[in-house]
TIVO-294773 format. One record per residue: x, y negated, z negated of N, C-alpha, C in turn. Coordinates in steps of 0.05 Angstrom, whole numbers, padded with zeros to 5 digits, always signed. Each point is the difference from the previous one (the first is absolute). Example, Ala and Ser with C-alpha at 12.3 -4.5 7.8 and 13.67 -1.06 7.14 Angstrom:
BEGIN
+00264+00114-00156-00018-00024+00000+00018-00024+00000;-00007-00021+00014+00016-00024-00001-00015-00022-00014;
//
This chain:
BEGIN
+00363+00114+00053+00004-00018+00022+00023-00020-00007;+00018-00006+00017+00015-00018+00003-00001-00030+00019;+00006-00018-00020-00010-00026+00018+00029-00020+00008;+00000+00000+00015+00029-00028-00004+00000+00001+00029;-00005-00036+00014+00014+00000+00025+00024+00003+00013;+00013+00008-00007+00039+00011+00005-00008+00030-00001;-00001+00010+00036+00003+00024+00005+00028+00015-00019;+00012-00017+00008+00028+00015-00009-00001+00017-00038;-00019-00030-00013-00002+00016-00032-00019+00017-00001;-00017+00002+00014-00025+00020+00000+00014+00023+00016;+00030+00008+00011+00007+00017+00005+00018+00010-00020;+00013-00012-00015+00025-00006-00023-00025+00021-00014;-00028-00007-00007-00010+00007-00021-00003+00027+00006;-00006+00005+00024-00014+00036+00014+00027+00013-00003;+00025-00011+00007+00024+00011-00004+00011+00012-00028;-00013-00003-00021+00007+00005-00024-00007+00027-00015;+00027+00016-00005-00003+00032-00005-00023+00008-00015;-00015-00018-00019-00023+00007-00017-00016+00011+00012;-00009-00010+00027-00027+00011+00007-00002+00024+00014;+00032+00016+00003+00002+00030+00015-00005+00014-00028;-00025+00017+00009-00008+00022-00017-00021-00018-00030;-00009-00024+00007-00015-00015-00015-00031+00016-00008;+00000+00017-00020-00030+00012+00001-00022-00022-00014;+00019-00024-00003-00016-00012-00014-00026-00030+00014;+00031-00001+00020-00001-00029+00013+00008+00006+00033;-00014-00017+00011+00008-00002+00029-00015-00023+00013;+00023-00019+00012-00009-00021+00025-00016+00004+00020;-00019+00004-00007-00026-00002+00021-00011-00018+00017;+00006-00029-00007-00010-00026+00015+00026-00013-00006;+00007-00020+00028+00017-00021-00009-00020-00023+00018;+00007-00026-00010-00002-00020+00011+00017-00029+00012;-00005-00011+00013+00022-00027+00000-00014-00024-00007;-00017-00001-00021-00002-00017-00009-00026-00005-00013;-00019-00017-00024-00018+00005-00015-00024+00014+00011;-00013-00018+00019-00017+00001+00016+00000+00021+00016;+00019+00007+00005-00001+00036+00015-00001+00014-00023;+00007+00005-00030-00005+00014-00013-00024+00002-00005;-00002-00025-00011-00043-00003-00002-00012+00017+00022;+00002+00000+00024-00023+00012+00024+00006+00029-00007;+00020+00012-00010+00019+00035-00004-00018-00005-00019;+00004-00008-00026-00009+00001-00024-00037+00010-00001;-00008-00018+00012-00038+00005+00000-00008+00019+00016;+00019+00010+00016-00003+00031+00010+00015+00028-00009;+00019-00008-00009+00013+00026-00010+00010-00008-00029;-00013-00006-00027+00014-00007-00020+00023+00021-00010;+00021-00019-00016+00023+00013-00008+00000+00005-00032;+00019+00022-00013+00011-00006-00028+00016-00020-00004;+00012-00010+00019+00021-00019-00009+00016-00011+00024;-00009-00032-00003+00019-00019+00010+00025-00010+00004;+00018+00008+00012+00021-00019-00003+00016-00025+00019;-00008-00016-00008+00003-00023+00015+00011-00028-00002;+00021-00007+00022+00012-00027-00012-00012-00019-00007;+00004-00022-00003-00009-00023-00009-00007-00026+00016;+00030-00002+00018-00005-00025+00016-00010+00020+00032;-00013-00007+00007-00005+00009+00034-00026-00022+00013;-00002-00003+00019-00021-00013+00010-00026+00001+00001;-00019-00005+00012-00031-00006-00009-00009+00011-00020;-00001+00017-00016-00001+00011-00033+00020+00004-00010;+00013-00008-00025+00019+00006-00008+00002+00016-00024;+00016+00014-00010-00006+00019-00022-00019-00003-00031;+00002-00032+00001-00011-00007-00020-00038+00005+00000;+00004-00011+00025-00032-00011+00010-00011+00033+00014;+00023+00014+00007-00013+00029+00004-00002+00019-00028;+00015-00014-00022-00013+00020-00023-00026-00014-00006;-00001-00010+00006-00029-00019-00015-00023+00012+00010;+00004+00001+00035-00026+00008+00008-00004+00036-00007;+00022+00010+00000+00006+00037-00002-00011+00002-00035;-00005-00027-00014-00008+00002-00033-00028+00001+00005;-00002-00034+00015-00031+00003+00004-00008+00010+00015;-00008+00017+00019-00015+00021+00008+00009+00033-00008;+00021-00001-00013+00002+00022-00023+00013+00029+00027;+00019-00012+00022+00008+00012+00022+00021+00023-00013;+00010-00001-00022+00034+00011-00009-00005-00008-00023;+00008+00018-00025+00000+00006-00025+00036-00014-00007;+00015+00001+00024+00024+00000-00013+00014-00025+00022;+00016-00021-00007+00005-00009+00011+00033-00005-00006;+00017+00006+00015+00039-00014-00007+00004-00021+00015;+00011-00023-00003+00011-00020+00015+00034+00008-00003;+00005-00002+00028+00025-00014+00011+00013-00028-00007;+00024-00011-00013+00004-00027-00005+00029-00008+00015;+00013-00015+00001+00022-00005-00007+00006-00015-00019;+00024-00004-00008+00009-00006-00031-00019-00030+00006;+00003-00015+00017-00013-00027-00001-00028-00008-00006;-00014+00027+00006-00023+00004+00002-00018+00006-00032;+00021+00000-00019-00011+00010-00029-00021-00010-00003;-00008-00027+00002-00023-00016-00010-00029+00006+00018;+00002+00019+00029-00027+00010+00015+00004+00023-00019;+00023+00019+00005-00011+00027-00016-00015-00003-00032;+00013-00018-00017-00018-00008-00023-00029-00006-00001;-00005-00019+00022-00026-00007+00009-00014+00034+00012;+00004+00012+00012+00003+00022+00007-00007+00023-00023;+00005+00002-00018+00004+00020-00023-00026-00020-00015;-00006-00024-00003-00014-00005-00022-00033+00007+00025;-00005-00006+00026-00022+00010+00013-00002+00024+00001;+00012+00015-00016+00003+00032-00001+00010+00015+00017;+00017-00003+00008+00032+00018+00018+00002+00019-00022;+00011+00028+00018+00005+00024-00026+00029-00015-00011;+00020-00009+00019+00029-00003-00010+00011-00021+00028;+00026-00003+00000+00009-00006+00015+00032+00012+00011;+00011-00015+00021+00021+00018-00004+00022-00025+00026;+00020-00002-00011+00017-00019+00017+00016+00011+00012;+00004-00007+00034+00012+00012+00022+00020-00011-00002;+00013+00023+00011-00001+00029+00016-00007+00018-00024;-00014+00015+00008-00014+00017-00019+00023+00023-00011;-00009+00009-00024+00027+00019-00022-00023+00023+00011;+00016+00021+00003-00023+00020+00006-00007+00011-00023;+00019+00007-00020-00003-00001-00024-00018-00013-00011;-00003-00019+00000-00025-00030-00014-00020+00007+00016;+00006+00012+00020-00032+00006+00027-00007+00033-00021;+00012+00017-00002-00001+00025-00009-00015-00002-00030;+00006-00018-00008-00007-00002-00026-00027-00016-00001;-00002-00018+00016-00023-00009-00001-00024+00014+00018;+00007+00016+00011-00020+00018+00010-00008+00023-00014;+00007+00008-00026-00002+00023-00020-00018-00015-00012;+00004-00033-00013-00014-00021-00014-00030+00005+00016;-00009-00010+00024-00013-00005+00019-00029+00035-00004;+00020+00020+00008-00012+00030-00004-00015-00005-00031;+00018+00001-00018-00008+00000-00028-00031-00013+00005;+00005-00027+00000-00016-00021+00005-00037+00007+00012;+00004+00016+00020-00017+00005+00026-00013+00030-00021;+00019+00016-00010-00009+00019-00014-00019-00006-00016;+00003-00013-00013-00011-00012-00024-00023-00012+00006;+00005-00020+00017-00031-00018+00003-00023+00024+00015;+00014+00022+00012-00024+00012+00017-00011+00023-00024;+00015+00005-00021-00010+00018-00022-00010-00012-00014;-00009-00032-00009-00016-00014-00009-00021-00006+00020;+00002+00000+00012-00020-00002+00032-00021+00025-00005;+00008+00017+00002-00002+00029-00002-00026-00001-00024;+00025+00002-00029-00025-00008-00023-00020-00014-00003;+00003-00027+00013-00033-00019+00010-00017+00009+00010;+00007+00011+00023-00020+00022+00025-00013+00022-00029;+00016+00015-00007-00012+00012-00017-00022-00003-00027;+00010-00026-00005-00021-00016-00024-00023-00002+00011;+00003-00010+00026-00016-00016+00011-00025+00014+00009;+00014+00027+00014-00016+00024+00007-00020+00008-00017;+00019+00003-00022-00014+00014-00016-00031-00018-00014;+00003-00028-00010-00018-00022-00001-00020+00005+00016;+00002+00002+00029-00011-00003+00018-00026+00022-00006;+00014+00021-00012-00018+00027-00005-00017-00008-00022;+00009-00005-00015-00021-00006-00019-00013-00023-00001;+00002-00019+00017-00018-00022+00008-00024+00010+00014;+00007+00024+00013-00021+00007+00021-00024+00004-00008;+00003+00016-00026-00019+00014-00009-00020-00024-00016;+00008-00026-00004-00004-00020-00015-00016-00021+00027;+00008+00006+00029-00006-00019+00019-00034-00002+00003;-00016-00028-00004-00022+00005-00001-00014+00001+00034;-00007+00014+00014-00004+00008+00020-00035-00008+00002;-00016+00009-00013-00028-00007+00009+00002-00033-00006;+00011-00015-00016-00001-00031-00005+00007-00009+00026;+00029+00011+00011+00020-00012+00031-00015+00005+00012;-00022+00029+00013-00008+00001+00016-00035-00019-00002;-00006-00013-00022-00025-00018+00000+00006-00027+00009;+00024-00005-00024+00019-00030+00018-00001-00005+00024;+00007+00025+00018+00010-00011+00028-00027+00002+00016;-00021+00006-00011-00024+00005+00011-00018-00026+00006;+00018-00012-00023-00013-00032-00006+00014-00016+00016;+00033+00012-00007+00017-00030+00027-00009+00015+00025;-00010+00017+00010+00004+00003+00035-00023-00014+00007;-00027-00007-00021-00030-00018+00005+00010-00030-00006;+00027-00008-00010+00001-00025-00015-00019-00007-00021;-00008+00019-00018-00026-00005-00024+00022-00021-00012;-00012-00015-00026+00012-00015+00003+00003+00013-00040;-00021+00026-00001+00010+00017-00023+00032+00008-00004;+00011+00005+00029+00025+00017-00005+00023-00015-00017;+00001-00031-00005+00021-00012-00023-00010+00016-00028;-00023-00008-00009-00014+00011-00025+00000+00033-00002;+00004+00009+00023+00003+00032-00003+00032+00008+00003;+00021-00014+00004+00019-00003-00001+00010+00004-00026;-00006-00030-00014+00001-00002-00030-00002+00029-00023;-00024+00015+00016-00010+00014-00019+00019+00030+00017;+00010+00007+00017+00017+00014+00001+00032-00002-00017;-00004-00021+00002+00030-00013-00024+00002+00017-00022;-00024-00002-00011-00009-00003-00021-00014+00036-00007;-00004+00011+00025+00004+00029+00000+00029+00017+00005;+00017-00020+00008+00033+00013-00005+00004-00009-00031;-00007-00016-00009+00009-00009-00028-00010+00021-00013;-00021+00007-00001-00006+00022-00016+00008+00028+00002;+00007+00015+00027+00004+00019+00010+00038+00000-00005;+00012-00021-00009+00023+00004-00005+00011-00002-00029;-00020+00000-00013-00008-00011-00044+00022-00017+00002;-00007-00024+00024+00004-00029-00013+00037-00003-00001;+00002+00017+00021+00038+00005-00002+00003-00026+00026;+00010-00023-00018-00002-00018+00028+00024+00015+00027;+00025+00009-00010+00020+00007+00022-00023+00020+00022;-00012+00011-00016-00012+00024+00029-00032-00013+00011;-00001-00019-00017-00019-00017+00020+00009-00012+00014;+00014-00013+00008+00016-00014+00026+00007+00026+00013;+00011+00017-00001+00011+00021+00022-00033+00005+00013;-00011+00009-00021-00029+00013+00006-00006-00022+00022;-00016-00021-00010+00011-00024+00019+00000-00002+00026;+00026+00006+00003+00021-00007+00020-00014+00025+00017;-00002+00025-00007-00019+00017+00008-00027+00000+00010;-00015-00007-00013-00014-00017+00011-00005-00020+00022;+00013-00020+00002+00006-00022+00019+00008+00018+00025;+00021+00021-00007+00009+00010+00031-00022+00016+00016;-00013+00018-00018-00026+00016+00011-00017-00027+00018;+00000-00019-00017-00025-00028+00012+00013-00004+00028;+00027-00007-00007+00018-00013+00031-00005+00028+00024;+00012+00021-00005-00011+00021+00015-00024+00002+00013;-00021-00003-00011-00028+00005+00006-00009-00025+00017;+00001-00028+00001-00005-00024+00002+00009+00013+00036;+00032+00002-00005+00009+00001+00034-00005+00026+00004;-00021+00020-00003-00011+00021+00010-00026-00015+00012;-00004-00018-00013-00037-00017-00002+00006-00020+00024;+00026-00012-00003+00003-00025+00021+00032+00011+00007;+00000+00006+00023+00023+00002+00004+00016-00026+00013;-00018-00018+00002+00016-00031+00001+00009-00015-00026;-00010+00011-00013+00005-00016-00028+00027-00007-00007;+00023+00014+00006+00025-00017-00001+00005-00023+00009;-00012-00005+00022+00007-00015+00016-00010-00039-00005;-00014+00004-00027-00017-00025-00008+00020+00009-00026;-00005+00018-00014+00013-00006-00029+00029+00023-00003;+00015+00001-00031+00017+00015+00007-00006+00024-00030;-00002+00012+00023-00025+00035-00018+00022+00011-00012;+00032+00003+00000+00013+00013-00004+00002-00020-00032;-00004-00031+00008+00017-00011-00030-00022+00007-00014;-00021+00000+00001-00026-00005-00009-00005+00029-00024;+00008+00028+00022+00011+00018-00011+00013+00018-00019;+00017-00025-00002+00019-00004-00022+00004-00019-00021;-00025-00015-00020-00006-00017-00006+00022+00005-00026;+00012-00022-00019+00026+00006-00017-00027-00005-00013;-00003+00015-00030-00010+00005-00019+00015-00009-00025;+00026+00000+00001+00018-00003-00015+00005-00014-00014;-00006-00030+00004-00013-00024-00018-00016+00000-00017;-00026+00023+00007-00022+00004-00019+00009+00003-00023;-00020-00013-00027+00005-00002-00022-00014+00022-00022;-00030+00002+00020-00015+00023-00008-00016+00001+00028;-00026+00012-00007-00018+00011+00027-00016-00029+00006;-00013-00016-00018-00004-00025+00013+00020-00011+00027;+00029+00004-00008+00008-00016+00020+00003+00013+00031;+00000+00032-00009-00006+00019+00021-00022-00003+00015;-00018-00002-00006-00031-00005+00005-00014-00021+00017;+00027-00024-00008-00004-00028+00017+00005+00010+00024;+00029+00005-00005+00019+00001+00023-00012+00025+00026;-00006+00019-00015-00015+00025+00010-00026-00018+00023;-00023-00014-00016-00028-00001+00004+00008-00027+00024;+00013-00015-00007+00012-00030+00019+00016+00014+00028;+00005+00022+00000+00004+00011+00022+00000+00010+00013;-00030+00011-00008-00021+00016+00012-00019-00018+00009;-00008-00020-00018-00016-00028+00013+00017-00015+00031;+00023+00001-00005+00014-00013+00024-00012+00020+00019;+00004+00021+00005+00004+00023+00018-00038+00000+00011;-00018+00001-00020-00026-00004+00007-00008-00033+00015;+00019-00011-00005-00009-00034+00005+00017+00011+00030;+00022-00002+00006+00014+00008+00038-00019+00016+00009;-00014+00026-00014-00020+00013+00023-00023-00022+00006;-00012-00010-00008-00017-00018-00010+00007-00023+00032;+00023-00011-00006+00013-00010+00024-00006+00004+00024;+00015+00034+00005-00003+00000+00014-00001+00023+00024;-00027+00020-00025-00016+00023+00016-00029-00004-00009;-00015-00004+00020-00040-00009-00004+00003+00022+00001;-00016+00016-00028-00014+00024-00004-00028-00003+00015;-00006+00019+00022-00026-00001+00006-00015+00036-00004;-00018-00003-00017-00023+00025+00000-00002+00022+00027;-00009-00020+00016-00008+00007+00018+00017+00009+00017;+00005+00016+00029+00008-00001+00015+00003-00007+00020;+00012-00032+00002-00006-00016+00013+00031-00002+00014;+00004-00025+00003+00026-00005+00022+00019-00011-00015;-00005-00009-00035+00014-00018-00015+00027+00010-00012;+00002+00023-00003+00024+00024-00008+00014-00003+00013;-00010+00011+00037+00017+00008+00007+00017-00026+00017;-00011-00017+00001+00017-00031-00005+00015-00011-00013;-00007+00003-00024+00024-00009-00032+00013+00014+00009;-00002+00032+00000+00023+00022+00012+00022-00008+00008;-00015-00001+00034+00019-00012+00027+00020-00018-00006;-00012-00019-00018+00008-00035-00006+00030+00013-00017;-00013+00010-00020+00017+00004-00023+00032+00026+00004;-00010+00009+00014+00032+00014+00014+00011-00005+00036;-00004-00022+00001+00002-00003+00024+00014-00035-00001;-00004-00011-00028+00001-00034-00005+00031-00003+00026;+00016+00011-00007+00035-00008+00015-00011-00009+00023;-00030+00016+00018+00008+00013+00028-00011-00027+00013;-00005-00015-00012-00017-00026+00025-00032+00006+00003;-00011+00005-00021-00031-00002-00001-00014-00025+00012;-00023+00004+00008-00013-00009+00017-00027+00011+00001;-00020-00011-00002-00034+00007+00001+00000+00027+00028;+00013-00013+00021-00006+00012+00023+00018+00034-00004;+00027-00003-00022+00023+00025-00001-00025+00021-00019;-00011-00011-00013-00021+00014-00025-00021+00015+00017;-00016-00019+00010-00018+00002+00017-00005+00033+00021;+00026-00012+00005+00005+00029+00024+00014+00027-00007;+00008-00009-00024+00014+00021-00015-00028+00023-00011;-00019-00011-00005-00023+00013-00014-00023+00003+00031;+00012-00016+00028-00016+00003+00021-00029-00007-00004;+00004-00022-00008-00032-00018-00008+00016-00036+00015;-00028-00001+00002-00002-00029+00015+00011-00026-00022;+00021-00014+00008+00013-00012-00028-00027-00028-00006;-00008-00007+00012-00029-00021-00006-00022+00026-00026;-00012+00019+00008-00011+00016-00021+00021+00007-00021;+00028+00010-00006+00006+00001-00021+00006-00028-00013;+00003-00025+00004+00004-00027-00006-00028-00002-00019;-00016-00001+00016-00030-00003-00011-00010+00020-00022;+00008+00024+00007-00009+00024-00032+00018-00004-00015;+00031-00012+00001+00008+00003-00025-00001-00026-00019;-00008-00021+00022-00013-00022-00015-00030+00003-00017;-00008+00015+00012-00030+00006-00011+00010+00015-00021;+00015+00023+00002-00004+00027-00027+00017-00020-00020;+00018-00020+00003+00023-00008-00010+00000-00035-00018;-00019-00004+00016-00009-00038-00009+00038-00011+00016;+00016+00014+00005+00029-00010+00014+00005+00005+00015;+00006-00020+00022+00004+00002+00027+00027+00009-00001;+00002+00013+00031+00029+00019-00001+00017-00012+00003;+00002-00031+00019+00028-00014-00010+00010-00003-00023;-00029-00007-00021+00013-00004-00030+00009+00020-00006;-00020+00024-00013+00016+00027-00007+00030+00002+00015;+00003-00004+00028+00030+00008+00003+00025-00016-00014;-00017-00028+00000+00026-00017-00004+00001+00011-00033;-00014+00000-00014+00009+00012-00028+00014+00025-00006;-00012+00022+00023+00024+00017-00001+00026-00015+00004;+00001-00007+00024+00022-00013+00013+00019-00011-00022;-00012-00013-00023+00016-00017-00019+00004+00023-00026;-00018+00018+00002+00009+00023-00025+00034+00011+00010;-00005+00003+00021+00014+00006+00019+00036-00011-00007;-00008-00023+00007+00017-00021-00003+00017-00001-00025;-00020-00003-00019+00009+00004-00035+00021+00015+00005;-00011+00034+00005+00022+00016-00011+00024-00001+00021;+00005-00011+00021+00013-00010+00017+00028-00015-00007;-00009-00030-00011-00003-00018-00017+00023+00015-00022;-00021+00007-00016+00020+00013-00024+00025+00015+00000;-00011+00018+00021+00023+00017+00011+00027-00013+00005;+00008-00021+00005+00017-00015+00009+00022+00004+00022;-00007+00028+00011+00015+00002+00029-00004-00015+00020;-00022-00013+00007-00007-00011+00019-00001-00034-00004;+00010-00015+00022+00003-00024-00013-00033-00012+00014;-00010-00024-00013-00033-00012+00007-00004+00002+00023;+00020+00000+00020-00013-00009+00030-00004+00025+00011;+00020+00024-00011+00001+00022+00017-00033+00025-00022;-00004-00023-00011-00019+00025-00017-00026-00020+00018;-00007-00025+00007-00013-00018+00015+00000+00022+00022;+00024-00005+00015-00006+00019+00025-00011+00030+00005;+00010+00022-00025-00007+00005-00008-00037+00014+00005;-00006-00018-00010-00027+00003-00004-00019-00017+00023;+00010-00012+00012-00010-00006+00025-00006-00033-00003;+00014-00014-00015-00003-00030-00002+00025-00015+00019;-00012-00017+00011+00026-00016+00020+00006-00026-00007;-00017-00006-00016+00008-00027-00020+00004+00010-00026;+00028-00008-00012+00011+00009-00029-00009-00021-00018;-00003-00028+00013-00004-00017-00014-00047+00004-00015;-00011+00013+00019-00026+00002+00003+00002+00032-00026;+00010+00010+00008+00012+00033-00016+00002-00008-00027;+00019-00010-00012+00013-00019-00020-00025-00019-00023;-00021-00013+00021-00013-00012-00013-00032+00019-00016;-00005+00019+00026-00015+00023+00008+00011+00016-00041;+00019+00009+00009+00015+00016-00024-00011-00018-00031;+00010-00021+00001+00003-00013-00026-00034-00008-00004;-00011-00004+00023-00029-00003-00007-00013+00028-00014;+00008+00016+00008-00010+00024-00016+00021+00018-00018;+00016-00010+00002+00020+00009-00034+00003-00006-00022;-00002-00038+00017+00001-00023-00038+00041+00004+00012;+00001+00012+00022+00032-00010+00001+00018-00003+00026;+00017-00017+00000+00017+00004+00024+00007+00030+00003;+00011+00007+00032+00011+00030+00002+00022-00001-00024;+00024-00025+00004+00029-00003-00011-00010+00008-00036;-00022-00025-00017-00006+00003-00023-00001+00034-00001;-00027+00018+00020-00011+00024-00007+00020+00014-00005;+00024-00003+00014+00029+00019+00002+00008-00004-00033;+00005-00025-00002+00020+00002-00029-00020+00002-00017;-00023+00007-00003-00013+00003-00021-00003+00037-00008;-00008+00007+00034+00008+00030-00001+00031+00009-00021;+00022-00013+00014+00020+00005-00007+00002-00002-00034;-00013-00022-00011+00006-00001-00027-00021+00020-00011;-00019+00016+00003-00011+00019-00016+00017+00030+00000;+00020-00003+00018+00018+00031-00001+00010-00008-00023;
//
């Protein structure tokens, strides 16, 4: 892809004999300017960038940054002019492959696109070898994965026993052994582990993203661990979290009563504008009798239960940080932000603003 607002150089560049009979390289995307690369970029990623420096609403600098951080293009060239040395520097130290000062040498373009190939070669044949390590690990973890332990664990979190931390621990503690105490393949094992749990949980609750985030949870870093104690914490403390949110906010009832299929309704439906009367009719029962049985099976009346979803709700909302307080308020069906706000911090221990930067500082 080529970036620079001056039609004219983004034609100078397509004009250049290199690319007739190029088996290597070819201009596939151009843009006029950062921000149009970015929208190209997150739909069609490229091998390689080349793009000026000064242009309007993103500029080359601030478009290698984001093409680094979200990992859009492996290869990035800036455009300069001689005046410009001190962006392309700045440029090369945020990790630009090179740079190159206009009007482009086709020669200096020719040569740096052999650099670029080399480059792309290389990282995908180390790419390559990881996949293969990794694969291979994978296989012989399998045979090591403790399967009747995972499948007792989760027997315990889908009841909320309040055994499943303590039976957690002692799964730890059956990878420790089943791997003779090799800490590196106890964390993978691990990590294995955790994903089977995350998998199964949103087979169990298919709302469950939507209060916590199953994917990070998933993927717990192990990598700090010093030995299996610290695996064990970290492991058993987040399986207790995960039993303490069902706990929140699904009433296990025995019986077959009306209390399920309420949490249900409640719990994948929170966005839609719940309402006693939206529940009610959804299950085609009289909303005065389900008010009254789920207070009875429940000791909690359904305004309360909702508003605590409502604020589980919120949390991961909250954390998320796409949404700014009022529009996550609205959101959820509150018309006072200031009543939302106080609502929130009464049952967090925090402002929405505090909940945000606190989220933010545990990444």
């Amino acid at each position: 892809m080529i970036v620079d607002d001056m039609e004219i150089e983004r034609r100078e560049l397509k004009r250049l004999k290199l690319w007739i009979g190029n088996n290597d390289f070819s201009i596939c995307e151009e843009a006029g300017n950062g921000y149009e690369a970015l929208l190209k970029l997150e739909k069609n990623q490229m091998d390689l960038v080349i793009t000026d420096i000064r242009m309007p609403k993103v500029d080359g600098i601030e478009l290698l940054k984001k093409i680094t951080e979200k990992e859009l293009c492996p290869c990035v060239v800036l455009l300069s002019d001689h005046s410009e040395f001190k962006y392309a520097r700045q440029g090369l130290v945020l990790g630009a492959f090179d740079y190159m000062v206009k009007p482009v040498d086709e020669k200096e373009l020719d040569n740096v696109l052999q650099r670029v190939k080399e480059y792309l070669l290389d990282k995908r044949h180390k790419q390559q070898r990881i996949r293969n390590l990794e694969q291979r690990l994978e296989e012989k973890m399998e045979a090591f994965f403790p399967q009747s332990e995972v499948n007792q664990l989760m027997a315990f979190v889908k009841v909320c026993d309040k055994r499943a931390v303590e039976y957690a621990a002692h799964v730890a503690d059956i990878v420790w052994k089943n791997v003779n105490h090799d800490l590196i393949k106890a964390e993978s094992l691990m990590n294995s582990v955790m994903l089977e749990i995350g998998r199964r949980m949103l087979d169990y609750c298919s709302w469950l993203d939507k209060y916590t985030d199953v994917r990070y949870i998933s993927s717990l870093d192990y990598s700090r661990a010093r030995g299996i104690e610290d695996i064990k914490v970290l492991f058993a403390t987040t399986v207790g979290g995960l039993v303490a949110l069902l706990e929140r906010l699904k009433y296990s009832s025995q019986e077959n009563g009306i209390v399920t299929p309420v949490c249900n309704y409640v719990l994948e439906n929170i966005d839609a504008g719940i309402s006693l009367k939206i529940v009610a009719d959804s299950l085609f029962m009289n909303k005065s009798y389900v008010s009254e049985a789920f207070k009875q099976k429940t000791g909690v009346s359904f305004i309360e239960y909702l508003t605590t979803v409502k604020m589980e709700r919120a949390k991961r909302l909250v954390a998320g940080g796409r949404l700014k307080t009022y529009e996550v308020a609205e959101l959820l069906g509150f018309k006072d932000i200031e009543y939302f706000s106080r609502l929130f911090k009464k049952y967090s221990g925090f402002s929405p603003t505090e909940y945000r930067q606190s989220a933010l500082e545990r990444l």
